[in-house]
OpenMM code with the backbone's topology and positions (N, CA, C; nanometers):
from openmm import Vec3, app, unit

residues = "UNK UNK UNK UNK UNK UNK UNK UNK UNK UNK UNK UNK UNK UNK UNK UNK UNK UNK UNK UNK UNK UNK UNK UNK UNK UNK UNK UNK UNK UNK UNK UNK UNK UNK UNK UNK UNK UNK UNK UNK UNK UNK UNK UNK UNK UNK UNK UNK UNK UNK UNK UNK UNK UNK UNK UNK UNK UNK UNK UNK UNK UNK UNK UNK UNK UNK UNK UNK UNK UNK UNK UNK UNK UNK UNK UNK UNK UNK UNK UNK UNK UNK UNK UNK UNK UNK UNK UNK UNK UNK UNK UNK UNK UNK UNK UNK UNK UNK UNK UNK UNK UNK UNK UNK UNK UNK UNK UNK UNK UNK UNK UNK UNK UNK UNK".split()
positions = [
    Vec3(-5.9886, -3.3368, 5.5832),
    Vec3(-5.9664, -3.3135, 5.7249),
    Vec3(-5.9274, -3.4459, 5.7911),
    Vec3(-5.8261, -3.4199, 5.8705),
    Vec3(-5.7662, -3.5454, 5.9194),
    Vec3(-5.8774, -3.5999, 6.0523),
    Vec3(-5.8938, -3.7191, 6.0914),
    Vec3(-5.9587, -3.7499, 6.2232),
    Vec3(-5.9501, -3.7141, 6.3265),
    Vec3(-5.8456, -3.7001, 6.3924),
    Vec3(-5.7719, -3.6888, 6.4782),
    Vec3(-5.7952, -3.4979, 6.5031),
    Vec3(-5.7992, -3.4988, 6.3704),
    Vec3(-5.8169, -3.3069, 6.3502),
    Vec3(-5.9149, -3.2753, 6.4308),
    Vec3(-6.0295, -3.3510, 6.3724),
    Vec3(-6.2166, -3.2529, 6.3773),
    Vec3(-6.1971, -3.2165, 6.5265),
    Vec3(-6.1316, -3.2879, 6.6341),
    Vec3(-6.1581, -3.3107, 6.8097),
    Vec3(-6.0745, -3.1758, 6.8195),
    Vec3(-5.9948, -3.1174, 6.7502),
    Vec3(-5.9727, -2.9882, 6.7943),
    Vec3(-6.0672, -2.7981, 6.7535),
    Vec3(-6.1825, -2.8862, 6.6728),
    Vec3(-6.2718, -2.7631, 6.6224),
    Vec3(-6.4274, -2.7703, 6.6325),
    Vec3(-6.4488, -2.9355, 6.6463),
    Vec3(-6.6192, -2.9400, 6.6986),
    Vec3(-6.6541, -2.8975, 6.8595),
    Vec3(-6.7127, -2.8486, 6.9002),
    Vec3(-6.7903, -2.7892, 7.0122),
    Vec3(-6.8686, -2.9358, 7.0049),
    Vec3(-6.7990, -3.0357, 7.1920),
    Vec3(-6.8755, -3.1451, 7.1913),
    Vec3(-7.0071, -3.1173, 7.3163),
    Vec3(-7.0797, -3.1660, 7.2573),
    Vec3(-7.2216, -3.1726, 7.3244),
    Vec3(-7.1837, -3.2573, 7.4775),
    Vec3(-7.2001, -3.1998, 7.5643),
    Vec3(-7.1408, -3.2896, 7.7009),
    Vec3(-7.2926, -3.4015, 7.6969),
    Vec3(-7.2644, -3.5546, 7.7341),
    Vec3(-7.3557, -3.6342, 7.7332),
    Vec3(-7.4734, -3.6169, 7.8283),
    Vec3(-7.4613, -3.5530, 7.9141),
    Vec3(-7.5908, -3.5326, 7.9895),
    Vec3(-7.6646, -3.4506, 7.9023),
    Vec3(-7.6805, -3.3449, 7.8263),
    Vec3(-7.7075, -3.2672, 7.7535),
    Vec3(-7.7919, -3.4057, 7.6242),
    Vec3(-7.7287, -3.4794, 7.6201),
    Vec3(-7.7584, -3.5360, 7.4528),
    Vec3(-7.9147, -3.5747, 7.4653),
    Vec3(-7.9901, -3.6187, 7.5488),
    Vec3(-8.1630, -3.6282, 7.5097),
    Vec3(-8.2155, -3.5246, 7.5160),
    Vec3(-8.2173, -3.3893, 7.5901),
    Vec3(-8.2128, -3.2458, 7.5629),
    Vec3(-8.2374, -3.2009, 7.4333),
    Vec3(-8.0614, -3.2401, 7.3289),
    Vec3(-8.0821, -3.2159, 7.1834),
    Vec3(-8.1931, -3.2906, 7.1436),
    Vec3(-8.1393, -3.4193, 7.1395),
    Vec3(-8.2673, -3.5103, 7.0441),
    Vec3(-8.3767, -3.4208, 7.0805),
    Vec3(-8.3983, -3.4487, 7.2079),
    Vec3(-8.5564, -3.3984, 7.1824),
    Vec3(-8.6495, -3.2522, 7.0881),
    Vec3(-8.5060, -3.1716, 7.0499),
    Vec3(-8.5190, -3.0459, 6.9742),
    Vec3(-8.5391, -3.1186, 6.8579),
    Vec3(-8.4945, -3.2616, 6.8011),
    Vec3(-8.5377, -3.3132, 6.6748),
    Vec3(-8.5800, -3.4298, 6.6151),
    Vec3(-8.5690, -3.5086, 6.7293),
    Vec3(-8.7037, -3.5883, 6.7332),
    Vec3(-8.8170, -3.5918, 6.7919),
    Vec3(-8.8913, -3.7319, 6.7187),
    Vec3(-9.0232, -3.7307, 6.7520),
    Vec3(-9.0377, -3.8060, 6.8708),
    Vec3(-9.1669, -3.8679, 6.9554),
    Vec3(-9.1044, -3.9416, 7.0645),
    Vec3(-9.0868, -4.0516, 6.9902),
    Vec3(-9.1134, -4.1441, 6.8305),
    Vec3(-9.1113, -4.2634, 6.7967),
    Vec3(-8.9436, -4.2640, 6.7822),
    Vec3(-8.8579, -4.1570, 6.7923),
    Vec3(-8.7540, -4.1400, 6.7147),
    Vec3(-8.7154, -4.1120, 6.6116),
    Vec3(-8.7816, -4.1191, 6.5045),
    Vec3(-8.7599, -3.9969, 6.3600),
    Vec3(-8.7028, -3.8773, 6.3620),
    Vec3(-8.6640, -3.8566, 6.2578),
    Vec3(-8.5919, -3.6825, 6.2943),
    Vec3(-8.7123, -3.5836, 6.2246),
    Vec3(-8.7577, -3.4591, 6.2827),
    Vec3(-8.8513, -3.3507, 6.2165),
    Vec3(-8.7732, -3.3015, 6.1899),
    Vec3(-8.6477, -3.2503, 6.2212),
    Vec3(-8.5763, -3.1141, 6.1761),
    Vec3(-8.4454, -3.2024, 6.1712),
    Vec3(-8.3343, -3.1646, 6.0824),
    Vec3(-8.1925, -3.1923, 6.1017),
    Vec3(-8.0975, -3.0765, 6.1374),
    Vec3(-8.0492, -3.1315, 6.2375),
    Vec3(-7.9575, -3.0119, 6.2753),
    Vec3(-7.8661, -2.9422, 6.1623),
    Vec3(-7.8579, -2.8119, 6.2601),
    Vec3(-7.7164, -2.7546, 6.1360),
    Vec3(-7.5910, -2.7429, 6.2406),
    Vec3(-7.5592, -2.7077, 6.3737),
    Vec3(-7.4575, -2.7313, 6.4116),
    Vec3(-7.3770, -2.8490, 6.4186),
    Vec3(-7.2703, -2.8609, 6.3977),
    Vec3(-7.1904, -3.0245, 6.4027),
    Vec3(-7.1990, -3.1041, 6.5545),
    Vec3(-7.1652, -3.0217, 6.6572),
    Vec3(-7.2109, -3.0835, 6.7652),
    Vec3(-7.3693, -3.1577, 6.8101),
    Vec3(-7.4758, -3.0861, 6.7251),
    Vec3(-7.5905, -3.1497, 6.7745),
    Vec3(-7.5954, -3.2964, 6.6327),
    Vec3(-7.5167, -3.2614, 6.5061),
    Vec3(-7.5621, -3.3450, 6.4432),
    Vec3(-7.5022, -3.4943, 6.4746),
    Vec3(-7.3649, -3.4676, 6.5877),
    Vec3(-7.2942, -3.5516, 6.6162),
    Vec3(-7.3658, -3.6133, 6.7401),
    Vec3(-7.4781, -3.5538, 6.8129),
    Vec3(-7.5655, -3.6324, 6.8643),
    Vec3(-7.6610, -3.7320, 6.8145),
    Vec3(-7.7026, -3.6229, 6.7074),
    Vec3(-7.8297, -3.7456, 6.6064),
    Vec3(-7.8174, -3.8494, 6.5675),
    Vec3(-7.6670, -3.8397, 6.5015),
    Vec3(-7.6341, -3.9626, 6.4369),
    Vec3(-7.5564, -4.0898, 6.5304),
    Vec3(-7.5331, -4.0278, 6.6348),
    Vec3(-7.5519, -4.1241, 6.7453),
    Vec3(-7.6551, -4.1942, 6.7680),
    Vec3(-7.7599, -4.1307, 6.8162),
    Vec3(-7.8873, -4.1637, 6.8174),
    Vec3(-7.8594, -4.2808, 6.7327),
    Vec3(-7.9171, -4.2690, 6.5898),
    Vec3(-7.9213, -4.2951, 6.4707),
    Vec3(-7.8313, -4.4587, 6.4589),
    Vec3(-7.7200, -4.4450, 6.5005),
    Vec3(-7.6434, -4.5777, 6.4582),
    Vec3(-7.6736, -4.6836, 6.5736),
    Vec3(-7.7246, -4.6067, 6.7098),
    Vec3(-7.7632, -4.7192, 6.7901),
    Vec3(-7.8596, -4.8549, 6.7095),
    Vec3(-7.9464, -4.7941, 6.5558),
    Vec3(-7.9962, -4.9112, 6.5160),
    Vec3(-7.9006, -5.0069, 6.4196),
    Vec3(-7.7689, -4.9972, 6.4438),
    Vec3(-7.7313, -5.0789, 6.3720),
    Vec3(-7.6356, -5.1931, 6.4760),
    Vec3(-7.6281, -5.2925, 6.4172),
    Vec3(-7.5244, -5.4251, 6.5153),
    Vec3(-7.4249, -5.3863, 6.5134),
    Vec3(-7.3699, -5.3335, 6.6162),
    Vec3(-7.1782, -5.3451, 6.6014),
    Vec3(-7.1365, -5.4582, 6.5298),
    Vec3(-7.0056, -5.4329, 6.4379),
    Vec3(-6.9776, -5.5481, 6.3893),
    Vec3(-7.0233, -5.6494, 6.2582),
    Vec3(-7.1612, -5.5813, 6.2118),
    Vec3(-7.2055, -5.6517, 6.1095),
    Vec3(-7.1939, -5.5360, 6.0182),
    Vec3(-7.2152, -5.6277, 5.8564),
    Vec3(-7.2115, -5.5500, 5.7557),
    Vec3(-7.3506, -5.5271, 5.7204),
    Vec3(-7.3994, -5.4811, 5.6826),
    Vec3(-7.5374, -5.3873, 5.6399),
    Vec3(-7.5192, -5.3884, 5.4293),
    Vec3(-7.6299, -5.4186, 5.3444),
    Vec3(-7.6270, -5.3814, 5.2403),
    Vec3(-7.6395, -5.2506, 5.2226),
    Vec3(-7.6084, -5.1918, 5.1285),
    Vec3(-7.6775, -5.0216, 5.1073),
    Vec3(-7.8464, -5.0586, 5.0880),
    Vec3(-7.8898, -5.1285, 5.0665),
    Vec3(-8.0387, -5.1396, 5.0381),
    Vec3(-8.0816, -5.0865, 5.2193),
    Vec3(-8.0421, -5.2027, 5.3164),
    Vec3(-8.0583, -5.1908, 5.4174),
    Vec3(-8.0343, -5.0668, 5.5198),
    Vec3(-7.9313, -5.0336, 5.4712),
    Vec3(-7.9193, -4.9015, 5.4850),
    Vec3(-8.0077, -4.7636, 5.5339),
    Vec3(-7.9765, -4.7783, 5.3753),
    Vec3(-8.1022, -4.6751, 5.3493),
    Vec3(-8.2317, -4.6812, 5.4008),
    Vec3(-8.2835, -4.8199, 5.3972),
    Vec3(-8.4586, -4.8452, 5.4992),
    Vec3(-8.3886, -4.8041, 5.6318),
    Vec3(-8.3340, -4.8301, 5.6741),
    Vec3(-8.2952, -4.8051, 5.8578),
    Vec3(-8.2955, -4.6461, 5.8129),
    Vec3(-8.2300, -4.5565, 5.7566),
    Vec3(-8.2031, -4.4353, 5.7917),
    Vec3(-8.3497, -4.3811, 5.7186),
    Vec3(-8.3914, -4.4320, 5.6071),
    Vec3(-8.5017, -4.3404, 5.6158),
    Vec3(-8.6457, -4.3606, 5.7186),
    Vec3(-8.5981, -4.4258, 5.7925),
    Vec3(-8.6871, -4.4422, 5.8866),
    Vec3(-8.7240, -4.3428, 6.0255),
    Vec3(-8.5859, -4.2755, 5.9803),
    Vec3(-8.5277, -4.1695, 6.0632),
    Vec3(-8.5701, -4.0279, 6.0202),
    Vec3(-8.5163, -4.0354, 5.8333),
    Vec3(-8.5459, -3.8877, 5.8077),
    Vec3(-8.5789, -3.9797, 5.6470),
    Vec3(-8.7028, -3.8703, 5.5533),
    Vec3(-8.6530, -3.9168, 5.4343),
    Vec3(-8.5540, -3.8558, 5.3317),
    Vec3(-8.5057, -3.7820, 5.3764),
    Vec3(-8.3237, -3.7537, 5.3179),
    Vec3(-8.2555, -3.8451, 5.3731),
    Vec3(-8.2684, -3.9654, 5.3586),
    Vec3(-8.1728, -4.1338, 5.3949),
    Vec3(-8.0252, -4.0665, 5.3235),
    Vec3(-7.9939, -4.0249, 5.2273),
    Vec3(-7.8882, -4.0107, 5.1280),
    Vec3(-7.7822, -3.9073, 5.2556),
    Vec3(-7.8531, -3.7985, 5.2786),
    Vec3(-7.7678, -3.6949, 5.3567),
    Vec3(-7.7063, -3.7350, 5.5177),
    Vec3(-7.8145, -3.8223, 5.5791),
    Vec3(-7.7580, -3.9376, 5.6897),
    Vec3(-7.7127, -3.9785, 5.6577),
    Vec3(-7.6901, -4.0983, 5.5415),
    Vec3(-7.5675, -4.1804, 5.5315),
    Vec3(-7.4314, -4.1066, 5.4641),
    Vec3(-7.4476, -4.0143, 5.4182),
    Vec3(-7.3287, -3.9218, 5.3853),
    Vec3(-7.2579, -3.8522, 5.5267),
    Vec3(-7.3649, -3.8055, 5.6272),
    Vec3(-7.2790, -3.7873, 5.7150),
    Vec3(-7.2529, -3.8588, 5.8309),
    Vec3(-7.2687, -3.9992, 5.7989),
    Vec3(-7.2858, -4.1035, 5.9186),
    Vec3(-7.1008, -4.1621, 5.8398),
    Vec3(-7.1089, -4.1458, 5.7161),
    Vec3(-6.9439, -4.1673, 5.6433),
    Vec3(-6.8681, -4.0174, 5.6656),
    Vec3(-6.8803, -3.9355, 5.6581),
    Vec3(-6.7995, -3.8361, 5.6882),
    Vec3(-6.7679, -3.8255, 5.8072),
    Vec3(-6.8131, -3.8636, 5.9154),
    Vec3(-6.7763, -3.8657, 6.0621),
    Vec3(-6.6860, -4.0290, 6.0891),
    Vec3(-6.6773, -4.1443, 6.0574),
    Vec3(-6.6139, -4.1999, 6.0684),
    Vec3(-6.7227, -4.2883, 6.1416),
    Vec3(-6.8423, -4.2899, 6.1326),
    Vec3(-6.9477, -4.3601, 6.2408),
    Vec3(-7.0103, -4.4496, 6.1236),
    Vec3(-7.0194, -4.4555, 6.0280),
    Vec3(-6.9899, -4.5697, 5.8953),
    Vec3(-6.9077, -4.5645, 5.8181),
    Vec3(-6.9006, -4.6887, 5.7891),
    Vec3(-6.7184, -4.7460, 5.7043),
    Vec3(-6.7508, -4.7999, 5.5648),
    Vec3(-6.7723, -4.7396, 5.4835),
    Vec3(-6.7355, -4.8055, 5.3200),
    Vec3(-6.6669, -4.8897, 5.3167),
    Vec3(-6.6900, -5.0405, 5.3202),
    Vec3(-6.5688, -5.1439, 5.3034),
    Vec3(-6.5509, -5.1744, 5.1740),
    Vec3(-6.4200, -5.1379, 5.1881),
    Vec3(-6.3599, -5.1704, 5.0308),
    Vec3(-6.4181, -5.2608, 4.9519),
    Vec3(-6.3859, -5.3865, 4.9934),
    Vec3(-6.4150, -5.5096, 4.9312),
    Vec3(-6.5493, -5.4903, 4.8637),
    Vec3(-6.6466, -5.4036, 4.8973),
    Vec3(-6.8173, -5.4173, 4.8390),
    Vec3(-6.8170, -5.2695, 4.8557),
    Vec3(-6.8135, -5.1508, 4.8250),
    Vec3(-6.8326, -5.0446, 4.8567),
    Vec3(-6.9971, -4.9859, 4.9053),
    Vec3(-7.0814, -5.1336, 4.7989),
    Vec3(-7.2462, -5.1245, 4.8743),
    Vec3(-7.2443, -5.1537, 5.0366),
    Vec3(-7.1656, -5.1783, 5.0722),
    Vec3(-7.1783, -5.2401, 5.2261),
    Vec3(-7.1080, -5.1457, 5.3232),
    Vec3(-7.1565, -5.1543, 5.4538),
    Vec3(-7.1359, -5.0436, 5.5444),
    Vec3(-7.1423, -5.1211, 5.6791),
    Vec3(-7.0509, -5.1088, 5.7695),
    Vec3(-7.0696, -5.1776, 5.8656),
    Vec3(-7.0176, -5.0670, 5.9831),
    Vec3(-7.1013, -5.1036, 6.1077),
    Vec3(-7.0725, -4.9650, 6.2286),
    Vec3(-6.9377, -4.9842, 6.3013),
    Vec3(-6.8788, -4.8866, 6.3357),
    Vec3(-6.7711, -4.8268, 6.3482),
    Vec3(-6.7896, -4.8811, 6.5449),
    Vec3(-6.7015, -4.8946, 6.5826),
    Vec3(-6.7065, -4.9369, 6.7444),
    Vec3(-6.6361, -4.7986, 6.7845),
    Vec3(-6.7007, -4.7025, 6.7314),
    Vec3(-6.7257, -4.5570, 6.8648),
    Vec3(-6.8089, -4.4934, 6.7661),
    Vec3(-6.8074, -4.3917, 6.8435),
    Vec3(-6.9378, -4.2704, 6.8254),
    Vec3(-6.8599, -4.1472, 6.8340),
    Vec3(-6.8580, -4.0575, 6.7868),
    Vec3(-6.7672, -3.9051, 6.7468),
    Vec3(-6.8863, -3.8227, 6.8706),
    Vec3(-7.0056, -3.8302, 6.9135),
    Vec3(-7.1054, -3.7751, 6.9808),
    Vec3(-7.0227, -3.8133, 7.1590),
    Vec3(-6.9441, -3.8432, 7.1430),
    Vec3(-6.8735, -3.8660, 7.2752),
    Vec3(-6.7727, -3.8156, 7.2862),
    Vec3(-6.6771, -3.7785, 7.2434),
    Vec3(-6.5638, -3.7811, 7.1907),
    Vec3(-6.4725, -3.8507, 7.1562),
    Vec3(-6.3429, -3.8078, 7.1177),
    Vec3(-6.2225, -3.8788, 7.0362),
    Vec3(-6.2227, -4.0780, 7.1072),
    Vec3(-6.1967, -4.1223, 7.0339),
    Vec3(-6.1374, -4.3013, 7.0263),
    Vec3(-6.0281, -4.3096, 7.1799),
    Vec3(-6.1465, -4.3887, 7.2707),
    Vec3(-6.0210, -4.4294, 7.3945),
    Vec3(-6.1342, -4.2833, 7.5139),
    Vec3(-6.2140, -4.1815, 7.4750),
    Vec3(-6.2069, -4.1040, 7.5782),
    Vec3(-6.4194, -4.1194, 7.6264),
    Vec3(-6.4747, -4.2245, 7.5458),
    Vec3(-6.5895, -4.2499, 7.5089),
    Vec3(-6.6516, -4.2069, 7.7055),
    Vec3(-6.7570, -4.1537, 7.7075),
    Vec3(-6.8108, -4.0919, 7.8484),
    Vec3(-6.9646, -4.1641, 7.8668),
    Vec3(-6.9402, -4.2792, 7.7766),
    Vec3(-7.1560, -4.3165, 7.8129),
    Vec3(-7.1192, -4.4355, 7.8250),
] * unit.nanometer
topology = app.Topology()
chain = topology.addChain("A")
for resn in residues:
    res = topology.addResidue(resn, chain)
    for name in ("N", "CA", "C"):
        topology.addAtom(name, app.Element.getBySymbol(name[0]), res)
């Protein structure tokens, strides 16, 4: 699926709405109890979710994984869909390394960001 594609088939969560969701799946520490199954709420979570990382820096996969399972302990299925959304980047050069993406898909498309 192309990028540019998904913005014509996800149902986006309008941002006033987005602590609403969380709160259907987190805890108040922030952990997730439940993971969503619609794409729009999961495109909230993992918003949530990448706020713990530095714009701009690279992250080991070791590191990774402690940040996200801190969240949920299915760390593996967050970082699979924190890369399928375009909200982490496999850099070539080290494929262990992951560094955050300067937008969030929980807003919408690149250029139309609402928070």
């Amino acid at each position: 699926m192309r990028p540019d594609f998904i913005w014509d088939t996800i149902p986006i969560v309008p941002p006033c709405r987005h602590a609403q969701v969380l709160r259907g799946f987190a805890r108040t520490e922030g952990s997730l109890h439940t993971l969503p199954t619609k794409h729009g709420k999961w495109l909230v979570v993992l918003d949530h979710i990448v706020q713990s990382f530095e714009l701009g820096r690279t992250y080991p996969e070791s590191a990774v994984n402690e940040t996200l399972e801190a969240f949920h302990p299915d760390f593996a299925a967050l970082r699979r869909h924190l890369v399928d959304e375009g909200i982490h980047d496999p850099r070539r050069r080290n494929l262990l390394a992951y560094g955050r993406v300067g937008r969030s898909l929980a807003f919408g498309p690149p250029g139309e960001s609402q928070h």
